[in-house]
C-alpha positions as semicolon CSV with decimal commas, in nm:
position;residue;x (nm);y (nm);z (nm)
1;X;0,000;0,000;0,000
2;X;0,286;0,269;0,052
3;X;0,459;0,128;-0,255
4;X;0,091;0,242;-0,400
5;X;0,082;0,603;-0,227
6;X;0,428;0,646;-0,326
7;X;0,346;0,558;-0,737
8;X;0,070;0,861;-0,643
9;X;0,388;1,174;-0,494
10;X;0,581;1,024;-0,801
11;X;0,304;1,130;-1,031
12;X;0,217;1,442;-0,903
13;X;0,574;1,528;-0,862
14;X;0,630;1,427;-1,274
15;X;0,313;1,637;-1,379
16;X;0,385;1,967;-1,123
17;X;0,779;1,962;-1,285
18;X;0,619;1,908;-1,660
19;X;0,402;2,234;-1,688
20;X;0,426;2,524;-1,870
21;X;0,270;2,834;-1,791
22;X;0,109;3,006;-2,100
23;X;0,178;3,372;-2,185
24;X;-0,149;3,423;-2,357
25;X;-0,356;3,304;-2,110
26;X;-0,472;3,469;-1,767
27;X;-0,658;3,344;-1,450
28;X;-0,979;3,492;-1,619
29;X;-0,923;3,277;-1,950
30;X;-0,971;2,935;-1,748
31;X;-1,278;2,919;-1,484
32;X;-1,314;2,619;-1,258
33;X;-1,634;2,601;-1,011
34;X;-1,820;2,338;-0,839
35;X;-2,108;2,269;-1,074
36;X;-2,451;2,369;-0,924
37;X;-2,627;2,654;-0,824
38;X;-2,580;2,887;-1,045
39;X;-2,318;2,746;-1,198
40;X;-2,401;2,726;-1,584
41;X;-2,235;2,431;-1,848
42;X;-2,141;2,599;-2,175
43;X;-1,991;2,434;-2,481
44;X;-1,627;2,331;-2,437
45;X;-1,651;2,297;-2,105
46;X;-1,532;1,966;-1,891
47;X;-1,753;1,809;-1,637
48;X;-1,585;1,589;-1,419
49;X;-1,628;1,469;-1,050
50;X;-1,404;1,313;-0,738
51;X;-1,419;0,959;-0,689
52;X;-1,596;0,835;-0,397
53;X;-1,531;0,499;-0,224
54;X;-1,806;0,290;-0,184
55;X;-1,758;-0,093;0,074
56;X;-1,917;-0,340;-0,079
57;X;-1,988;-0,629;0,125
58;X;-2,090;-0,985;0,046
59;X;-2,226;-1,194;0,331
60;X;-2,302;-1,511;0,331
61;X;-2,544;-1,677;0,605
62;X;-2,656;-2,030;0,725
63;X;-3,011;-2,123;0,806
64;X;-3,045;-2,414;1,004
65;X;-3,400;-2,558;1,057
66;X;-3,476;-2,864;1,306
67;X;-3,805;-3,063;1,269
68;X;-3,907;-3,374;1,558
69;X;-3,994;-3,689;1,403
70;X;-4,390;-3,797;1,498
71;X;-4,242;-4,049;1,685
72;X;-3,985;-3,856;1,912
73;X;-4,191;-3,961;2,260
74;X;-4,090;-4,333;2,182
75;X;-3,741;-4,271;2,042
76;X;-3,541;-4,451;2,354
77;X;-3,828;-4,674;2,477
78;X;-3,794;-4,824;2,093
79;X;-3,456;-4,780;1,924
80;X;-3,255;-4,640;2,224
81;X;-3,225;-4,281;2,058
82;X;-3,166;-3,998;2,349
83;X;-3,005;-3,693;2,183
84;X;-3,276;-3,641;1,920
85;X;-3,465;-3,343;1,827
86;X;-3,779;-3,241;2,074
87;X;-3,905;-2,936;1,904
88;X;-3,924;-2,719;1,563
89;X;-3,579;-2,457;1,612
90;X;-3,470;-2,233;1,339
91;X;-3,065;-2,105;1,371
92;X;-2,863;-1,819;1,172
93;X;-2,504;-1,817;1,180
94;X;-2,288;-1,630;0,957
95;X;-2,037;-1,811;0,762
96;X;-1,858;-1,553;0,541
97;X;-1,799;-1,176;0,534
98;X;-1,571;-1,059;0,229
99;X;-1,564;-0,682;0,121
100;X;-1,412;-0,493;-0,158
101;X;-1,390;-0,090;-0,230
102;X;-1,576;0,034;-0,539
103;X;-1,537;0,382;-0,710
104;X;-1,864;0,610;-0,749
105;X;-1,920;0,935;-0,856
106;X;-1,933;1,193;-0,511
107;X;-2,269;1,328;-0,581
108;X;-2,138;1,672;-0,379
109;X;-1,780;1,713;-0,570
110;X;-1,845;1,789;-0,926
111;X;-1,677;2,041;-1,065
112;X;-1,672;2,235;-1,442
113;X;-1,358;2,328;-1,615
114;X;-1,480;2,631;-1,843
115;X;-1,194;2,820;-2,094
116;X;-1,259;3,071;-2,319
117;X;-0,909;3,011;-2,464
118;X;-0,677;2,758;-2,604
119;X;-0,597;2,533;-2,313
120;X;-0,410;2,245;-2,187
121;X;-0,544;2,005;-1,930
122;X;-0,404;1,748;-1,781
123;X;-0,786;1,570;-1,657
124;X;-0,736;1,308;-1,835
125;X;-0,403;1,208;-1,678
126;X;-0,541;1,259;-1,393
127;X;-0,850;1,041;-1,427
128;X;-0,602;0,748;-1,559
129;X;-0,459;0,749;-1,228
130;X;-0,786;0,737;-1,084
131;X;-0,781;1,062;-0,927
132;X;-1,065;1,243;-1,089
133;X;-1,374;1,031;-1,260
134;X;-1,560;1,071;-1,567
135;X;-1,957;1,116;-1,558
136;X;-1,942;0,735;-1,671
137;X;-2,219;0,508;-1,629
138;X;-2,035;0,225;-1,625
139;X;-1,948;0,280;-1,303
140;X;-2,223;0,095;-1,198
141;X;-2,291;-0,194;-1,397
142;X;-2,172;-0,367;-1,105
143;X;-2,390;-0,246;-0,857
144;X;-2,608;-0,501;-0,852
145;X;-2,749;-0,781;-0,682
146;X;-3,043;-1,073;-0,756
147;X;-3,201;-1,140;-0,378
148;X;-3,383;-1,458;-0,578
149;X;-3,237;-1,721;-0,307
150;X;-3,288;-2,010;-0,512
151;X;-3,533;-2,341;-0,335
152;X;-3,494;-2,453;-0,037
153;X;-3,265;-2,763;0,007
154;X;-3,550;-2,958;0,138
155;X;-3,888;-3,004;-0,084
156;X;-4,193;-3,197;-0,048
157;X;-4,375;-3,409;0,266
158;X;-4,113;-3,375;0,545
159;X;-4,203;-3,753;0,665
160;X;-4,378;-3,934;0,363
161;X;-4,313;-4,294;0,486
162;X;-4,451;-4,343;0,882
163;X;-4,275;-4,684;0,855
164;X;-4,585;-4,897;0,915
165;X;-4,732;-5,167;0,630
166;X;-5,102;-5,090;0,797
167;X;-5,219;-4,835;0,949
168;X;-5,608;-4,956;1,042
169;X;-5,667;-5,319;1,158
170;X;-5,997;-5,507;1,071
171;X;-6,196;-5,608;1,354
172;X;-6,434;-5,878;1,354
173;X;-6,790;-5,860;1,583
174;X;-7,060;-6,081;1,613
175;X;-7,430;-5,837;1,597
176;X;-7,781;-5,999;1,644
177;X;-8,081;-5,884;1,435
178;X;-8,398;-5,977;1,541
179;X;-8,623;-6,162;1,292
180;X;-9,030;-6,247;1,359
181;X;-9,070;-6,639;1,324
182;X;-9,463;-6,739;1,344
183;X;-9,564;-6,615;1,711
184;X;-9,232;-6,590;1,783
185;X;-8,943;-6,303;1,772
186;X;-8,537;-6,507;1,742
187;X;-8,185;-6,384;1,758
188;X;-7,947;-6,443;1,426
189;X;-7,610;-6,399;1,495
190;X;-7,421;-6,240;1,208
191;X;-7,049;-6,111;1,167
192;X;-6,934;-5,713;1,098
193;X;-6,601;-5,618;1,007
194;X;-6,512;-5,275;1,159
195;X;-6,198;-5,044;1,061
196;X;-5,963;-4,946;1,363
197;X;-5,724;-4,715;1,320
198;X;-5,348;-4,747;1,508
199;X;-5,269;-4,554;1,774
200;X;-4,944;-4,386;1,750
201;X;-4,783;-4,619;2,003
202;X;-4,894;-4,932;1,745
203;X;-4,743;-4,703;1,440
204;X;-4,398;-4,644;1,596
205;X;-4,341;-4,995;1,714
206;X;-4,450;-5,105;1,357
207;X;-4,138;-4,845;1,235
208;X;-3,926;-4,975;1,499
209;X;-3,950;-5,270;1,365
210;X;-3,922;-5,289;0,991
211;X;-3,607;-5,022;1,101
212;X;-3,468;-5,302;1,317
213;X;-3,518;-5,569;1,044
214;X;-3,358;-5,321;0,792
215;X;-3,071;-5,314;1,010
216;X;-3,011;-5,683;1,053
217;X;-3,035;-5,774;0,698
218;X;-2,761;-5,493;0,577
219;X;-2,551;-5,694;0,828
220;X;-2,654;-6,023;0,675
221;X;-2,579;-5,905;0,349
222;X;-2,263;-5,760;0,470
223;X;-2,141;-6,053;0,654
224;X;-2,205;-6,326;0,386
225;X;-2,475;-6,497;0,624
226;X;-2,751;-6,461;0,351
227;X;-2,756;-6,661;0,043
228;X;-2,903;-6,350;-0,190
229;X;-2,594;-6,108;-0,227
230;X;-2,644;-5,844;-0,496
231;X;-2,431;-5,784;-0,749
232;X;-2,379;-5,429;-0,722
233;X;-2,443;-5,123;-0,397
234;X;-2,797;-5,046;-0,532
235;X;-2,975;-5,254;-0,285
236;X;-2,693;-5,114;0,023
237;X;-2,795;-4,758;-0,121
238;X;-3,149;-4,807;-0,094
239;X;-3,117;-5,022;0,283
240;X;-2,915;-4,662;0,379
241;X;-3,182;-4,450;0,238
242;X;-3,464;-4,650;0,422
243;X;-3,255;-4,674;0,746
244;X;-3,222;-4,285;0,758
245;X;-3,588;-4,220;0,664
246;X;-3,683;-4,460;0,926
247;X;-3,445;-4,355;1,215
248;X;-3,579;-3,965;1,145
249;X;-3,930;-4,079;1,252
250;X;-3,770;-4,084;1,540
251;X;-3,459;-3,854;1,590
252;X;-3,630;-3,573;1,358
253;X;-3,467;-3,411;1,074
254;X;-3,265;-3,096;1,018
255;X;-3,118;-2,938;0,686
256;X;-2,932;-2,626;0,646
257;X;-3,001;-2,345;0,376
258;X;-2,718;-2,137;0,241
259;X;-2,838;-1,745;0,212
260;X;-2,653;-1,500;-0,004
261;X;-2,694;-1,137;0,128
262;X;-2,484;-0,781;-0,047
263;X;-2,502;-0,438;0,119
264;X;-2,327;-0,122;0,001
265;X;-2,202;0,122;0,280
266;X;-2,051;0,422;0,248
267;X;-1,789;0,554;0,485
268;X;-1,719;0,924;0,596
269;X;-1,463;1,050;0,761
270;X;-1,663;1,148;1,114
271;X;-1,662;0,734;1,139
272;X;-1,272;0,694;1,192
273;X;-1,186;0,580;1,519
274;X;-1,498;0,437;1,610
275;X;-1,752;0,103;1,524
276;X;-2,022;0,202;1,324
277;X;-2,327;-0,060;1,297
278;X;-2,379;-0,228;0,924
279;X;-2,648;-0,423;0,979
280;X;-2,798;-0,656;1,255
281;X;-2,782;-1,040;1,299
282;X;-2,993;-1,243;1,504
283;X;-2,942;-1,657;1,580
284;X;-3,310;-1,711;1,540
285;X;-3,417;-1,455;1,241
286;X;-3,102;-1,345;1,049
287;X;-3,015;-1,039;0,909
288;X;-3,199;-0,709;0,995
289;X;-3,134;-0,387;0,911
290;X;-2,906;-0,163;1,133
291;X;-3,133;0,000;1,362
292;X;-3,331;-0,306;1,456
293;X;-3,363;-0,401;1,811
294;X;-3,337;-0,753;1,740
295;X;-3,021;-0,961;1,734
296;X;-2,668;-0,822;1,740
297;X;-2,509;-0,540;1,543
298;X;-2,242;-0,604;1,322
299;X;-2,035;-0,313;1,350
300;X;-1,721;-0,169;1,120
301;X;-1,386;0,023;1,251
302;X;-1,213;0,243;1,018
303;X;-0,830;0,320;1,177
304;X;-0,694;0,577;0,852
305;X;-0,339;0,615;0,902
306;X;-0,265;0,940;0,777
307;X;-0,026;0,846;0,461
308;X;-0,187;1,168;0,282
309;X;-0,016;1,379;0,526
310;X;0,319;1,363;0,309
311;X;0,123;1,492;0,030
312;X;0,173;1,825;0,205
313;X;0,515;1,876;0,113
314;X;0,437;1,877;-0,257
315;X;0,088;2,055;-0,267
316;X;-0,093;2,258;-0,067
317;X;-0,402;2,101;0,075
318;X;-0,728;2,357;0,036
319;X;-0,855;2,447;0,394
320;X;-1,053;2,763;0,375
321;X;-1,346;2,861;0,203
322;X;-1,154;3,134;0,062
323;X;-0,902;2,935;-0,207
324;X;-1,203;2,669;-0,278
325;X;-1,366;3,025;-0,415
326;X;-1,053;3,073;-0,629
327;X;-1,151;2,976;-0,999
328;X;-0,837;2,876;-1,161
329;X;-0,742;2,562;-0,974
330;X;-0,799;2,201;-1,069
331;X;-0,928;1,969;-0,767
332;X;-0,898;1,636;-0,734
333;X;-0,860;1,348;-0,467
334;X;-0,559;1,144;-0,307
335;X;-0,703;0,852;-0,130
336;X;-0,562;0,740;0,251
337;X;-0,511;0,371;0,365
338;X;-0,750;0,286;0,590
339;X;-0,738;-0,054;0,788
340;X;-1,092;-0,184;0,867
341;X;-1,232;-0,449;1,111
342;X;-1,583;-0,574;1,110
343;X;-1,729;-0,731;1,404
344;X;-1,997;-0,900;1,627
345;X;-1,934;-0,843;2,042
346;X;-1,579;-0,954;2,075
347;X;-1,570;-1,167;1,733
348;X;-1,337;-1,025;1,503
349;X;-1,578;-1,131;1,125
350;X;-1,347;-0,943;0,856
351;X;-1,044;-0,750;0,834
352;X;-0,887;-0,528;0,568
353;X;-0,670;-0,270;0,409
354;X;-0,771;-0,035;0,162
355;X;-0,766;0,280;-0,018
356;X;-1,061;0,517;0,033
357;X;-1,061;0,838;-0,131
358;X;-1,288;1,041;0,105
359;X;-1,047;1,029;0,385
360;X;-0,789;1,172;0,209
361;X;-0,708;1,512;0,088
362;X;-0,878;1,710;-0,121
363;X;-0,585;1,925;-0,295
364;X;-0,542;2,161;-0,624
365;X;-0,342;2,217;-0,893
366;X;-0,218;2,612;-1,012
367;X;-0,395;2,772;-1,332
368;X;-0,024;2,743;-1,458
369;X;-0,050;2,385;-1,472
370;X;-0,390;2,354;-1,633
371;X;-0,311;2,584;-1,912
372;X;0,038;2,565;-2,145
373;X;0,145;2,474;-2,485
């Protein structure tokens, strides 16, 4: 990064020793002004603006979700399951925070270079070194981001086999109907069929079961003691499959939902040297915007260190209203390195070194640089 601030004093040294002052031209032939207000384009002028750093800041979260089985109550009476799922949870974590810097147009630094002479500028050197910007919508053909998340890893009937080959039992009864005979009334017996359906108890020892005999004909297989071997892992697979289906009836099921999240933030100088919430993150929602109550903020630290400072000894930084008035100077921005830490509590999330232009300095060229043969 100094290597990179250094390339910048080079530069400006180079293009301050290269100029030529003009005899032809006066202060009065060359008018520079911040553009608005009053301020009027005419043809032949240059419109150009300071660069603006923009964080741009890709997070990506995890959303866990936990669903009991229907037959969690009988989980160690039946297979000897403990540590299973009791009830429905839903958990956030955050698995990745990355960040880069991205140049934008500083909607309050535009500025119009206005000659009514033959003159020689050197904005275009300047904006190669990224120093000034171009109105240039291409800026932002970047700056943007699909919040389409996708489907969700898991589809369809959570539990679609309850593991039982019946679930109502036939029930045989013998009625009596009373028929008139002669003088006489008799009884004839006669048998009804009635549908019962299994009690929950009855369906989760039927899934205990067919589990259990899943589990000792793998090992037969396995072992050699069964004379039917197949002759590839199909049937294994499909023994696995069933075994996990079976054993979730029990022990629930849980899957996990990657969610893809971008936020652009824009720092200012009144943030250095202290956190500054982003956004919020709770474990049981997720993100939330930065002045929600719920869940934790996620905070960022900007620590400049001052490398613009040097910049000093070759131009004079503008710090009065009175030179910015001054109409025959060219503007433009050195960035700073800035080191930045993002953070939750006492968890350290991201950390980086950059370049961001607004907490540099703001400095100007002489009207016998911007105009010469």
């Amino acid at each position: 990064m100094t290597e990179k601030l250094a390339g910048l004093i080079i530069i400006v040294s180079i293009l301050l020793s290269g100029c030529i002052p003009t005899k032809t031209g006066t202060k009065s032939d060359i008018v520079i002004m911040p553009l608005g207000g009053e301020v009027k384009v005419t043809d032949g002028s240059i419109v150009y603006a300071l660069p603006l750093t923009v964080l741009e800041f890709d997070i990506i979260a995890e959303r866990t979700i936990e669903i009991p089985g229907p037959y969690s109550e009988f989980a160690e009476e039946m297979i000897g399951l403990q540590d299973i799922i009791t009830e429905e949870n839903e958990f956030w974590s955050i698995r990745d925070v990355s960040l880069r810097t991205v140049e934008e147009l500083d909607p309050s630094q535009y500025y119009v270079i206005q000659g009514t002479t033959l003159m020689q500028t050197n904005v275009l050197a300047l904006k190669k070194n990224g120093l000034v910007l171009d109105i240039n919508p291409y800026l932002y053909d970047a700056t943007s981001f699909s919040h389409s998340q996708g489907e969700a890893d898991f589809e369809g009937l959570l539990f679609p086999d309850l593991g039982a080959q019946e679930y109502v039992s036939m029930k045989t009864d013998t009625a009596y109907k009373v028929v008139k005979a002669d003088t006489a009334f008799i009884r004839i017996p006669y048998l009804v069929q009635k549908k019962k359906s299994l009690t929950m108890e009855e369906e989760a020892g039927e899934a205990a079961k067919r589990l259990l005999e899943l589990r000792e004909g793998k090992h037969m297989i396995l072992t050699g003691e069964t004379n039917i071997f197949p002759q590839d892992g199909s049937a294994i697979d499909e023994i696995n499959r069933l075994d996990r289906e079976y054993t979730a009836l029990f022990a629930g099921k849980s899957w996990t939902e990657v969610r893809h999240y971008r936020i652009w933030f824009t720092p200012q100088i009144s943030m250095a040297g202290t956190k500054t919430t982003i956004f919020s993150f709770s474990e049981t929602g997720g993100m939330t915007d930065a002045g929600s109550n719920n869940g934790e903020p996620v905070s960022i630290e900007f620590i400049p260190s001052g490398k613009t400072r040097d910049l000093n000894l070759i131009v004079r930084p503008v710090v009065s209203e009175k030179e910015i008035a001054v109409a025959d100077k060219l503007f433009y921005r050195v960035p700073d390195v800035v080191e930045m830490r993002v953070s939750s509590g006492n968890r350290t999330i991201c950390t980086a070194r950059k370049l961001i232009y607004q907490f540099g300095n703001t400095v100007a060229l002489p009207s016998n640089f911007i105009i010469g043969k």
